[in-house]
GUROGU-911957 format. One line per field, with one value per residue: residue number from 1; residue in three letters; y, z, x of N, C-alpha, C, O in turn. Coordinates in steps of 0.2 Angstrom, whole numbers, plus 5000, padded with zeros to 4 digits. Each point is the difference from the previous one (the first is absolute). Layout:
// GUROGU-911957
resi: [NUM / ...]
resn: [ala / ...]
n.v: [Y / ...]
n.w: [Z / ...]
n.u: [X / ...]
ca.v: [Y / ...]
ca.w: [Z / ...]
ca.u: [X / ...]
c.v: [Y / ...]
c.w: [Z / ...]
c.u: [X / ...]
o.v: [Y / ...]
o.w: [Z / ...]
o.u: [X / ...]
This chain:
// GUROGU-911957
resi: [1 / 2 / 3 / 4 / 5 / 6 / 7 / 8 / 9 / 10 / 11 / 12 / 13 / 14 / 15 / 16 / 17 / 18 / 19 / 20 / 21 / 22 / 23 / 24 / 25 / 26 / 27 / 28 / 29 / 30 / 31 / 32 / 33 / 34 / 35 / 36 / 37 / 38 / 39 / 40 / 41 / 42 / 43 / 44 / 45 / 46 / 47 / 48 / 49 / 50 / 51 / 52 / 53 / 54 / 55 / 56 / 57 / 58 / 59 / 60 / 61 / 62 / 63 / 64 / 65 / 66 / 67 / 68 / 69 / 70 / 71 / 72 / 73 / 74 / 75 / 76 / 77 / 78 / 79 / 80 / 81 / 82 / 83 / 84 / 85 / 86 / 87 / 88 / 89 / 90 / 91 / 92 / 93 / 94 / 95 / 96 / 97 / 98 / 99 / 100 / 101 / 102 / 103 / 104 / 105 / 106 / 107 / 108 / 109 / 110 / 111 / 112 / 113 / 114 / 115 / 116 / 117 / 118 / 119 / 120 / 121 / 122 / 123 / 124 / 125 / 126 / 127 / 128 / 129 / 130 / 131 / 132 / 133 / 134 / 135 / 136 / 137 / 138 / 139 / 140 / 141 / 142 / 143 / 144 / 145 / 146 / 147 / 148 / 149 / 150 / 151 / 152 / 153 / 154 / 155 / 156 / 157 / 158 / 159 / 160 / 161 / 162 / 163 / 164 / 165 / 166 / 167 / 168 / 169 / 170 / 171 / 172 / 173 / 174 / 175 / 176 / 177 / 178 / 179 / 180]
resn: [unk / unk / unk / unk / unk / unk / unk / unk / unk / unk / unk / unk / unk / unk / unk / unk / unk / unk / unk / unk / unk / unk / unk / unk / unk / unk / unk / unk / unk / unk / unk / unk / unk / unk / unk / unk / unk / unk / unk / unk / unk / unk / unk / unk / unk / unk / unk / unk / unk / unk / unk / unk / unk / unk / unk / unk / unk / unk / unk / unk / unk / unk / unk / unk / unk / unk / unk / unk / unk / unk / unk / unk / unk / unk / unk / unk / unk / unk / unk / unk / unk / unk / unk / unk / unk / unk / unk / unk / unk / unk / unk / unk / unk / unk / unk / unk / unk / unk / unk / unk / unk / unk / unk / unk / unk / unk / unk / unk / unk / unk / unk / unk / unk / unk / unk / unk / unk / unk / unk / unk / unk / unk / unk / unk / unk / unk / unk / unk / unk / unk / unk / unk / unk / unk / unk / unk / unk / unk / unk / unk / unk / unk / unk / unk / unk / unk / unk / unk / unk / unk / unk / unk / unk / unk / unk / unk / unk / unk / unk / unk / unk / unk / unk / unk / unk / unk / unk / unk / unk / unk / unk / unk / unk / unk / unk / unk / unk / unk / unk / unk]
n.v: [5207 / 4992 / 4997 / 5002 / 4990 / 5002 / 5001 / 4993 / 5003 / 4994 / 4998 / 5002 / 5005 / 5007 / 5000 / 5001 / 5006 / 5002 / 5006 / 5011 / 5005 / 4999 / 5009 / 4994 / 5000 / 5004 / 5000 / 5011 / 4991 / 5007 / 5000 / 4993 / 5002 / 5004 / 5007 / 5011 / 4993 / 4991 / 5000 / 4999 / 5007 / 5008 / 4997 / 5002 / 5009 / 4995 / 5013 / 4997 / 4999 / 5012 / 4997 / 5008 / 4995 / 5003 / 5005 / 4992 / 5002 / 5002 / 4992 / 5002 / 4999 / 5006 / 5011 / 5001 / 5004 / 5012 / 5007 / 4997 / 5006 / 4992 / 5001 / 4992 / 5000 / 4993 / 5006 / 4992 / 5002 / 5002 / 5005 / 5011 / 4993 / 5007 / 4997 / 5011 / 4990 / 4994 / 4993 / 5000 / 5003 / 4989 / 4996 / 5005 / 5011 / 4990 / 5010 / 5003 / 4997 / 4994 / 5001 / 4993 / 5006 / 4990 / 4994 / 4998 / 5002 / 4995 / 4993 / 4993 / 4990 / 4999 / 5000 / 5002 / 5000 / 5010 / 4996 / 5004 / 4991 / 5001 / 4998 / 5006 / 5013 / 5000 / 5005 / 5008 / 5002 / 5001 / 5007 / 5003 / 4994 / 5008 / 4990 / 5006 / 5002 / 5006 / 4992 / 4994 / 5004 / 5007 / 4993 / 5008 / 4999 / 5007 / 5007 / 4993 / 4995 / 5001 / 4996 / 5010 / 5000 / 4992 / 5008 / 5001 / 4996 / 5011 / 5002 / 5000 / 5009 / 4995 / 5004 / 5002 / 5002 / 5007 / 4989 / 5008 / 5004 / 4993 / 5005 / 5004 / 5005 / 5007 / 5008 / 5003 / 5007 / 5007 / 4997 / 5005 / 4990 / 4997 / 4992 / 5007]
n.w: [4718 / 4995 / 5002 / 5011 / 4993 / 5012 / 5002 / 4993 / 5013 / 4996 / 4994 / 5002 / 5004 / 5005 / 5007 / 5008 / 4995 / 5005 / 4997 / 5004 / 4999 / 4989 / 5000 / 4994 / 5011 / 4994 / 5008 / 5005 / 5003 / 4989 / 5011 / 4991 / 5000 / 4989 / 4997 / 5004 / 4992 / 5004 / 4998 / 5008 / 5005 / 4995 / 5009 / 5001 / 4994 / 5003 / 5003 / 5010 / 4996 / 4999 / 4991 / 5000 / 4990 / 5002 / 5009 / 5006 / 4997 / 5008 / 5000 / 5011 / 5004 / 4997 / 5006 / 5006 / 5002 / 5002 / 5004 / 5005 / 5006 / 4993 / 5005 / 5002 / 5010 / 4994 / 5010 / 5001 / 4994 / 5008 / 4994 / 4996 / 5000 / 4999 / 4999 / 5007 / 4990 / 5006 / 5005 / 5012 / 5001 / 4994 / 5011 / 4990 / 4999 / 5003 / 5005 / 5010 / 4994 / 5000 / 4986 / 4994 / 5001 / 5006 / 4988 / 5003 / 5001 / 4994 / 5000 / 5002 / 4992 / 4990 / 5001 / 5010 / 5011 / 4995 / 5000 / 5008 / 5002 / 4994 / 5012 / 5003 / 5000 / 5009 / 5007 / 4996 / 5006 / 5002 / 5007 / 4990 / 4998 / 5000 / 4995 / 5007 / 4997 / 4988 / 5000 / 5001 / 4989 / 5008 / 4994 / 5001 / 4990 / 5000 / 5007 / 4998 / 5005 / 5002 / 5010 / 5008 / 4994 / 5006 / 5004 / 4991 / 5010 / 5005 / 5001 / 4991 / 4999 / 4992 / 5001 / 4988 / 5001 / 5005 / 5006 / 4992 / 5011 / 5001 / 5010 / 5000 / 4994 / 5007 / 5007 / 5000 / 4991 / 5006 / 5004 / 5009 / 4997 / 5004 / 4998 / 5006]
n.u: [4982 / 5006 / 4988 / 5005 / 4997 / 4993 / 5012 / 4994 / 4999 / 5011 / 4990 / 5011 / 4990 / 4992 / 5008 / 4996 / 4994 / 5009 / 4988 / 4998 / 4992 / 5003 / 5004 / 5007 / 5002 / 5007 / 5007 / 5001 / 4993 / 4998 / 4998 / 4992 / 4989 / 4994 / 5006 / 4995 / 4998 / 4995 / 5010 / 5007 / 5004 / 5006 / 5009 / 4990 / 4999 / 5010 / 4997 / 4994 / 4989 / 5004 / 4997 / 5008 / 4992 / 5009 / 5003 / 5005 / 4992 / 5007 / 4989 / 5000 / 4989 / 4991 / 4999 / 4993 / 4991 / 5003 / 4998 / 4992 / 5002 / 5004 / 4993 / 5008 / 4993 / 4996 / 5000 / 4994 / 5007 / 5009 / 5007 / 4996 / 4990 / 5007 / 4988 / 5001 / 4994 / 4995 / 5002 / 4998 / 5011 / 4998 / 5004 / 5007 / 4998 / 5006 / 5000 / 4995 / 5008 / 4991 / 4993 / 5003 / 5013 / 5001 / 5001 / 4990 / 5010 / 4991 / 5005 / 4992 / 5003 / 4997 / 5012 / 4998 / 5006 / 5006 / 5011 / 4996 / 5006 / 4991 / 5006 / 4996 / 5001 / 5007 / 4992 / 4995 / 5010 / 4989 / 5010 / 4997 / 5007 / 5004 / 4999 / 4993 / 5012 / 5002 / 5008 / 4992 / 5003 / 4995 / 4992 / 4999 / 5004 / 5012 / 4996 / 5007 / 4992 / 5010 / 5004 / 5000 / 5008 / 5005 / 4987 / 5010 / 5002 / 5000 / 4989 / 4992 / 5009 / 4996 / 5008 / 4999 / 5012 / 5007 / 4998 / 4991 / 5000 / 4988 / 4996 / 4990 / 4994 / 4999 / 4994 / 4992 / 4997 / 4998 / 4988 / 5000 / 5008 / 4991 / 5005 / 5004]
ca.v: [4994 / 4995 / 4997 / 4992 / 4996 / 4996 / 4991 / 4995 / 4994 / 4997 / 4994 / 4996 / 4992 / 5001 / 5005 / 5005 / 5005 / 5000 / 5008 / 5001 / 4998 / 4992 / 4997 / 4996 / 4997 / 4993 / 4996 / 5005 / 5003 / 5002 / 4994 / 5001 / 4998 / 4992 / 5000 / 4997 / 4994 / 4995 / 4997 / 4992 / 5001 / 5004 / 5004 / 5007 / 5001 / 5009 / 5002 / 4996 / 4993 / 5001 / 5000 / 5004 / 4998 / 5001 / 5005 / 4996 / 4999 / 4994 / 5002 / 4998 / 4994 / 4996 / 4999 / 4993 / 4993 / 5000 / 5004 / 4998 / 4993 / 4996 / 4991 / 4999 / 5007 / 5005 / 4998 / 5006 / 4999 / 4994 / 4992 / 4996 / 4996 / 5003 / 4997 / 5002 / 5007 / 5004 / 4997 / 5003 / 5007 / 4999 / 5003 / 4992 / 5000 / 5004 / 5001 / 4994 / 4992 / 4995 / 4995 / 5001 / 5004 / 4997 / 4996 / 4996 / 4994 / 4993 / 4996 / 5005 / 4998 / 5002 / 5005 / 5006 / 5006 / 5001 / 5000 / 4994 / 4994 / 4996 / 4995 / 4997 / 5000 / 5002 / 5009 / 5005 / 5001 / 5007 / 5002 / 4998 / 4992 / 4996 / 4999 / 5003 / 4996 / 4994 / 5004 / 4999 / 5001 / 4993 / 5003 / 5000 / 4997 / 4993 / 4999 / 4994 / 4992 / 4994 / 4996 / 4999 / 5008 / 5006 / 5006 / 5001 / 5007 / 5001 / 4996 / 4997 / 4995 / 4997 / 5000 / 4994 / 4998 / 5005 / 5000 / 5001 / 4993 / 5004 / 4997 / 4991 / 4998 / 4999 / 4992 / 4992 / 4997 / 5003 / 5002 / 4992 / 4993 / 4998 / 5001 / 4999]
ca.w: [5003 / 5001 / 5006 / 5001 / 5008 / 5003 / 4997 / 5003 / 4999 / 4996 / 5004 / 4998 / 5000 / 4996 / 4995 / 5001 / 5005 / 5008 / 5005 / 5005 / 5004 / 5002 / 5002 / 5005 / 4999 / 5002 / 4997 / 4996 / 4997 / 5003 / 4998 / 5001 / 5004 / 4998 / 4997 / 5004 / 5002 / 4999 / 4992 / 5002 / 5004 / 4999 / 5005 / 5000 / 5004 / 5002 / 5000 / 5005 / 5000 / 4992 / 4997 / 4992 / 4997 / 4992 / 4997 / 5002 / 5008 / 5004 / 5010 / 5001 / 5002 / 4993 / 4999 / 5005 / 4995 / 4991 / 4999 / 5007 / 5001 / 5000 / 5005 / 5008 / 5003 / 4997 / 5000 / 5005 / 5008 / 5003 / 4996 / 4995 / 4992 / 4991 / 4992 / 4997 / 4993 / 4998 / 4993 / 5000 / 4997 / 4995 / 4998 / 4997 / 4999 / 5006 / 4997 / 5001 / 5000 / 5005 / 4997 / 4998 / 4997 / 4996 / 5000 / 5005 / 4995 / 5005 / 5005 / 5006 / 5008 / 5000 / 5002 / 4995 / 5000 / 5005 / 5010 / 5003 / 4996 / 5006 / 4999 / 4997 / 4991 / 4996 / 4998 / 5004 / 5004 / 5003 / 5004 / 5001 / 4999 / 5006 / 5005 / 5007 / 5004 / 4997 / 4998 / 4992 / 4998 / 4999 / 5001 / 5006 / 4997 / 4998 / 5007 / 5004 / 4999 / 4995 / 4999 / 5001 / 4994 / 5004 / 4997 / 5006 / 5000 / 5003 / 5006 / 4999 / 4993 / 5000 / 4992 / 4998 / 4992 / 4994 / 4998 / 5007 / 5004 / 5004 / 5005 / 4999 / 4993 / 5000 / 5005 / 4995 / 4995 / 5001 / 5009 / 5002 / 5002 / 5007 / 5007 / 4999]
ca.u: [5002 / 4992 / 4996 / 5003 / 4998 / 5006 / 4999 / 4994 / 5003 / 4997 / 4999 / 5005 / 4997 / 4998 / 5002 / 4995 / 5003 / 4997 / 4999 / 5004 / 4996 / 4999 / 5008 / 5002 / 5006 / 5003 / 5006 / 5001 / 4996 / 4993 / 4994 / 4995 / 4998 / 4997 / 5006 / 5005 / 4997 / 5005 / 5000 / 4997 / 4993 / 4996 / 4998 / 5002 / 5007 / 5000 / 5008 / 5001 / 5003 / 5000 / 5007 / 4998 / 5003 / 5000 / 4994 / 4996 / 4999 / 4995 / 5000 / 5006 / 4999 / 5001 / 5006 / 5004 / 4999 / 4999 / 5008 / 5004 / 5006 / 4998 / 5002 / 5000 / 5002 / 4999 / 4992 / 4994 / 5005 / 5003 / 5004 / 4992 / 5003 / 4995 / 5001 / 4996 / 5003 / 4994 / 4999 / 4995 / 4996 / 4998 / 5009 / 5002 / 5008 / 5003 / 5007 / 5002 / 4999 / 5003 / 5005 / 5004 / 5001 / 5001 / 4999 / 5006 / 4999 / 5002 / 4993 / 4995 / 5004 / 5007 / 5001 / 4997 / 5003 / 5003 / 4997 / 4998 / 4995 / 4995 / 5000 / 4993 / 4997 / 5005 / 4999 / 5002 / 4997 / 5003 / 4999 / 4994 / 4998 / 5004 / 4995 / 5003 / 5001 / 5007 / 5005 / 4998 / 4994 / 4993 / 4997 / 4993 / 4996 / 5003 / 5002 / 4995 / 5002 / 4999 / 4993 / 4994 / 4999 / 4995 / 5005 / 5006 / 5005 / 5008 / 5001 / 4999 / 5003 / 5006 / 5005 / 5003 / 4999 / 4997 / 4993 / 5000 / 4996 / 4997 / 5003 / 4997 / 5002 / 5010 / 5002 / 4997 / 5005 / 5008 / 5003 / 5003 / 4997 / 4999 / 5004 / 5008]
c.v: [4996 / 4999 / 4994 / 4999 / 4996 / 4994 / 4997 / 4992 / 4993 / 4994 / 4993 / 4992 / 5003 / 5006 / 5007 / 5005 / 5001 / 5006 / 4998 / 4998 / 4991 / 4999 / 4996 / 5002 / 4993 / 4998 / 5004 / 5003 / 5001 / 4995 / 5003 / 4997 / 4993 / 4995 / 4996 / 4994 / 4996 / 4997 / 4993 / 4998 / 5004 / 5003 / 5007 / 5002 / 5007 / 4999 / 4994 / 4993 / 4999 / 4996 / 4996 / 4995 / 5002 / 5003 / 4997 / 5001 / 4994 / 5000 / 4998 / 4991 / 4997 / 5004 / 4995 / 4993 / 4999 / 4999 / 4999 / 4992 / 4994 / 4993 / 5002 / 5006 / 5007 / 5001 / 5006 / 4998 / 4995 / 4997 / 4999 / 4997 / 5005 / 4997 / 5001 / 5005 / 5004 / 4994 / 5001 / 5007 / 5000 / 5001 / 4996 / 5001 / 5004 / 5001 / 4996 / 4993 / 4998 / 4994 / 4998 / 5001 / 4994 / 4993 / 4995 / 4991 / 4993 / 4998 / 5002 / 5000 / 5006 / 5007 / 5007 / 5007 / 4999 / 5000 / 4992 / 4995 / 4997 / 4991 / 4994 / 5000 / 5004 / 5005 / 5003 / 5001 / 5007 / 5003 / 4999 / 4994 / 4997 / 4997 / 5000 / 4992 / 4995 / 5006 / 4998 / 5004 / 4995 / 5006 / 4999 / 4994 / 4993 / 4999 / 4995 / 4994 / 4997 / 4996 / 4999 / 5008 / 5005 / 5006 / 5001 / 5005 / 4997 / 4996 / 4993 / 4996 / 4995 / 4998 / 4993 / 4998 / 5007 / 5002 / 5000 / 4993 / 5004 / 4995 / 4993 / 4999 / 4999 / 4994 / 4997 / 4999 / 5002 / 4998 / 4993 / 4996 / 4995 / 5000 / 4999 / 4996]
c.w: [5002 / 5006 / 4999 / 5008 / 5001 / 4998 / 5007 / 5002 / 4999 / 5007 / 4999 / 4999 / 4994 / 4993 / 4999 / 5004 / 5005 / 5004 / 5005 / 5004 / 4999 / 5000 / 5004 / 4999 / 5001 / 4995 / 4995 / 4995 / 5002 / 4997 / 5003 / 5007 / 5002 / 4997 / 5007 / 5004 / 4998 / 4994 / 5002 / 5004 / 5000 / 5005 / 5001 / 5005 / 5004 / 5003 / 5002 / 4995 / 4992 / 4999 / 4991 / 4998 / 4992 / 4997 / 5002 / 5008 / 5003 / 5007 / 5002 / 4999 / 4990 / 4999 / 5002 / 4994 / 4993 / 5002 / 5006 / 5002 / 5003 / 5004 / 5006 / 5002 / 4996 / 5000 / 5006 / 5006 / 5002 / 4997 / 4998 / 4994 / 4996 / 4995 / 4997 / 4996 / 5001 / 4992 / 5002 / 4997 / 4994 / 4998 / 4998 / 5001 / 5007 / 4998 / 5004 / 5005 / 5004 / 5000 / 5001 / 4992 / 4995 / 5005 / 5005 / 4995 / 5005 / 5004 / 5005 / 5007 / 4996 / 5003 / 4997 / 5000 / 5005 / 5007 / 5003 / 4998 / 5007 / 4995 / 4998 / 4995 / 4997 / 4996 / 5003 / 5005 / 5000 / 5004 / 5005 / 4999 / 5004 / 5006 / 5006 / 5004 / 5000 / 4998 / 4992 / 4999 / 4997 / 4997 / 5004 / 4997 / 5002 / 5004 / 5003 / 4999 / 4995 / 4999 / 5001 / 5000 / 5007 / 5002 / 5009 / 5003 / 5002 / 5006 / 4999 / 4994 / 5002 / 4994 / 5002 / 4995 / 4998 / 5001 / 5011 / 5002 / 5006 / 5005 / 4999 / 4994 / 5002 / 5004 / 4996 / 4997 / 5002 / 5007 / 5001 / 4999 / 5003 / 5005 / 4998 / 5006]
c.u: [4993 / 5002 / 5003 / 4994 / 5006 / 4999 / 4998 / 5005 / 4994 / 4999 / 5003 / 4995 / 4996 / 5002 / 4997 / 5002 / 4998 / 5001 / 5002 / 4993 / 4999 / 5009 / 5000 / 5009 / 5003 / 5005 / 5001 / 4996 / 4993 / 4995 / 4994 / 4998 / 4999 / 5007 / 5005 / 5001 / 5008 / 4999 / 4999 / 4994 / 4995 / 4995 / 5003 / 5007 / 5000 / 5008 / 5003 / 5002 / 4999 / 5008 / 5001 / 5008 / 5000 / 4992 / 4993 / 4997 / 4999 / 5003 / 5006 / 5001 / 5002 / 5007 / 5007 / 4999 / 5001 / 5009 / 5004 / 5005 / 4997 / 5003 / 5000 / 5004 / 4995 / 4991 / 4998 / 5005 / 5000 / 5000 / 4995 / 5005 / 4995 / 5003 / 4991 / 5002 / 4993 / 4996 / 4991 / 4996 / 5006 / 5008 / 5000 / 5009 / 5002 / 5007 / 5005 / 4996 / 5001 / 5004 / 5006 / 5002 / 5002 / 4998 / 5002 / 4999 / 5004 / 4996 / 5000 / 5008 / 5007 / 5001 / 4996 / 5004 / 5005 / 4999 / 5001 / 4996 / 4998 / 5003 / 4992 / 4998 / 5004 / 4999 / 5004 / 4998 / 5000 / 4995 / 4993 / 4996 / 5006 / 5001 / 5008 / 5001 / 5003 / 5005 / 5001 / 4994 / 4995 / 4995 / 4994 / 4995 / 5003 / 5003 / 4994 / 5005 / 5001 / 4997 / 4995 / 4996 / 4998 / 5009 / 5002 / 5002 / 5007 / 5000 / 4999 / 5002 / 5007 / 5004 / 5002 / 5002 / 4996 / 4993 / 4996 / 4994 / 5000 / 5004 / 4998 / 5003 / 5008 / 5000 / 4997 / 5006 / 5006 / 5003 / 5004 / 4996 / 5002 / 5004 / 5007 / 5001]
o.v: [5002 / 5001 / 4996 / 5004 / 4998 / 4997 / 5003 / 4996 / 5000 / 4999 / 4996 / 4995 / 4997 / 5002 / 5002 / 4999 / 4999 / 5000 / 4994 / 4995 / 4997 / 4994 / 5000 / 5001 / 4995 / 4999 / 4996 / 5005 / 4998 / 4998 / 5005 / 4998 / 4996 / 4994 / 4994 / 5001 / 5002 / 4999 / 4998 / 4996 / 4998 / 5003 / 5001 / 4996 / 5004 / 4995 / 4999 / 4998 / 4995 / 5001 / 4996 / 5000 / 4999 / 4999 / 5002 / 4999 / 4996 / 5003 / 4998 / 4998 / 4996 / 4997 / 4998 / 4997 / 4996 / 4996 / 5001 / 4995 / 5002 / 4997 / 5005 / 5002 / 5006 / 4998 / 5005 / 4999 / 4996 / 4995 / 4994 / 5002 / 4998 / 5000 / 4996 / 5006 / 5005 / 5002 / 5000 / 5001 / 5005 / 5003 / 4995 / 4995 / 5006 / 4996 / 4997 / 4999 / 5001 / 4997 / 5003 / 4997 / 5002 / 5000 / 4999 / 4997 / 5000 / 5003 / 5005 / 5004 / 5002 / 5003 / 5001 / 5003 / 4995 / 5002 / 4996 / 5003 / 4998 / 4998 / 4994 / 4995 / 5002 / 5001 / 4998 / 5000 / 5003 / 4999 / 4999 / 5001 / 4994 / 5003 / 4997 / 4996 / 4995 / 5006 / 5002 / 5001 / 4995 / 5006 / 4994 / 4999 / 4994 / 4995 / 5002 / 5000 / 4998 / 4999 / 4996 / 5002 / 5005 / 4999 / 4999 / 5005 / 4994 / 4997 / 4996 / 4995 / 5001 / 4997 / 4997 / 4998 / 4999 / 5006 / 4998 / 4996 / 5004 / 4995 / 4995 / 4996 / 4996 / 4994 / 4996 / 4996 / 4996 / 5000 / 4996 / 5002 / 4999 / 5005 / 4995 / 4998]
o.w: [5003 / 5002 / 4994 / 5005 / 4997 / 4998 / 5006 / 4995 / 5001 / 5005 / 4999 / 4998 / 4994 / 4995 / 4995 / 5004 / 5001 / 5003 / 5001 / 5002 / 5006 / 5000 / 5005 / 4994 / 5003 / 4994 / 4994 / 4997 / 5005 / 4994 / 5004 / 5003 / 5004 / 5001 / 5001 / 5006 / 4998 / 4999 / 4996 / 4999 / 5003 / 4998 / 5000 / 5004 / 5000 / 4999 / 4997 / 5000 / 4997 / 5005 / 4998 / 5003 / 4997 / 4995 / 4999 / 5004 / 4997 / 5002 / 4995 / 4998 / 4999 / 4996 / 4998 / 4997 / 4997 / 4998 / 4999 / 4997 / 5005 / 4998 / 5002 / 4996 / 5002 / 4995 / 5002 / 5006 / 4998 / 5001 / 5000 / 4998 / 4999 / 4998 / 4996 / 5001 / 4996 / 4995 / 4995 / 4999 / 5000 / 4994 / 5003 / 5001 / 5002 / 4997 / 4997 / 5004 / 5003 / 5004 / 5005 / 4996 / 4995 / 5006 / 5001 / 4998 / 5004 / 5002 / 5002 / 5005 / 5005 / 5001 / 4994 / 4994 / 5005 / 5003 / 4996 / 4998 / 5005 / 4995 / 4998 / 4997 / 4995 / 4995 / 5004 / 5001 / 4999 / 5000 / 5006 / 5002 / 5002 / 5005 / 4999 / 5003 / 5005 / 4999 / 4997 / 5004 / 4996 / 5001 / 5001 / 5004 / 5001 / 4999 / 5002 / 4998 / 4997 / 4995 / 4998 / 5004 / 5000 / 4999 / 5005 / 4996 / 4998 / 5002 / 5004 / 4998 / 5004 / 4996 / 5005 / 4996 / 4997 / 4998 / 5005 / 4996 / 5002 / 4997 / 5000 / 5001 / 4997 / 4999 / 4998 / 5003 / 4997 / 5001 / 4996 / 5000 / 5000 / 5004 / 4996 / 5001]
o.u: [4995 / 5006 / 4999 / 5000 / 5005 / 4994 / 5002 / 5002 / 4994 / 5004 / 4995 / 5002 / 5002 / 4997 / 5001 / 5004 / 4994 / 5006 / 5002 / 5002 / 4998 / 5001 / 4997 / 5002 / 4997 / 4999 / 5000 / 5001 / 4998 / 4999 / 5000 / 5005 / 5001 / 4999 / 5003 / 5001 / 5005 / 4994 / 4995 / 4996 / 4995 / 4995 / 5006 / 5003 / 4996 / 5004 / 5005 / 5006 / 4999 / 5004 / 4997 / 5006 / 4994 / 4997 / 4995 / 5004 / 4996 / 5005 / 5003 / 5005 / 5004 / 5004 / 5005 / 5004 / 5000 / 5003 / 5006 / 4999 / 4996 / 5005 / 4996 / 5004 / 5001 / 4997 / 5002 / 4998 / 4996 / 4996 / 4999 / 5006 / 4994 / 5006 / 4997 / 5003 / 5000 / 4998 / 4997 / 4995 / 5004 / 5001 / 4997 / 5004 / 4998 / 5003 / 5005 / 4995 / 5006 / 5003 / 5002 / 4996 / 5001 / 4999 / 5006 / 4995 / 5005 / 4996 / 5004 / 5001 / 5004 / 4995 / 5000 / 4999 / 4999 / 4995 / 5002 / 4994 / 5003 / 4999 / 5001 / 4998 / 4999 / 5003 / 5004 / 4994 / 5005 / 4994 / 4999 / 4994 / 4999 / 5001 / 5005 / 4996 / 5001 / 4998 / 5005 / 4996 / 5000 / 5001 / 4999 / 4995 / 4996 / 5004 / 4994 / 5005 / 4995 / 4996 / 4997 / 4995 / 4996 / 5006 / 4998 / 5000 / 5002 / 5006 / 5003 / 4997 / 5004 / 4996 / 5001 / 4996 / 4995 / 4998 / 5002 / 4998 / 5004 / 5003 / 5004 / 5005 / 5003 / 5003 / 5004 / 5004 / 5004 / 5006 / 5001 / 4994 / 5006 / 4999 / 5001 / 5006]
């Protein structure tokens, strides 16, 4: 019976085999030392901030970026906006996107999706853009005066005709005229 050597695990970056003295573990497999770095940034890693995609390593951070969820609520905590893919350490494909998945077609004023429409420019309102203080959805952009564009709240708007007027702008055009 021939002399069998133990098979030798292979280094899933460079393809070579890797001794029990330079092993890294990580994400199932055994990596060199020099090996064990981020596929995007290329900083070294260790047990704590490794995490392994398809035979790949990278830090947590370019993981969040290649492969993690994207738009509002989703980033460094409290309600960070991330709409970082890593396009600086040279990601061209993130799996997912912050795009959106189809076309929005028609001019800037038409309706764009389901929900509530901000009477002004006629989009969507949602949750987060909602300006506090009419029982109409306004967006915070488009919550001000109509005529004389300064930004309103709850205590100082007045409706009219659909349309909001800071207190002066309302008595001007809207208040009583002269004496009865």
């Amino acid at each position: 019976m021939p002399f069998k050597p133990p098979e030798r695990a292979m280094c899933p970056k460079c393809n070579k085999a890797v001794y029990a003295a330079e092993e890294r573990l990580g994400g199932g497999y055994k990596w060199h030392k020099g090996c064990f770095k981020c596929n995007m940034c290329n900083k070294m890693l260790d047990s704590t901030n490794c995490a392994e995609h398809a035979a790949a390593l990278y830090c947590k951070n370019c993981h969040g970026r290649k492969f993690g969820p994207k738009g509002y609520g989703f980033g460094g905590g409290a309600g960070a906006l991330s709409m970082d893919t890593g396009e600086q350490f040279g990601n061209k494909d993130a799996e997912m996107s912050n795009r959106p998945t189809q076309a929005v077609h028609g001019s800037g004023s038409a309706k764009t999706g389901p929900g509530p429409h901000c009477p002004r420019c006629g989009r969507t309102v949602y949750d987060a853009e909602r300006a506090i203080g009419s029982a109409t959805p306004w967006h915070k952009s488009c919550f001000n005066c109509n005529k004389c564009h300064k930004s309103i709240d709850s205590t100082t708007m007045n409706e009219y005709e659909g349309e909001l007027y800071c207190k002066n702008c309302y008595v001007k055009d809207f208040g009583p005229v002269g004496i009865l």
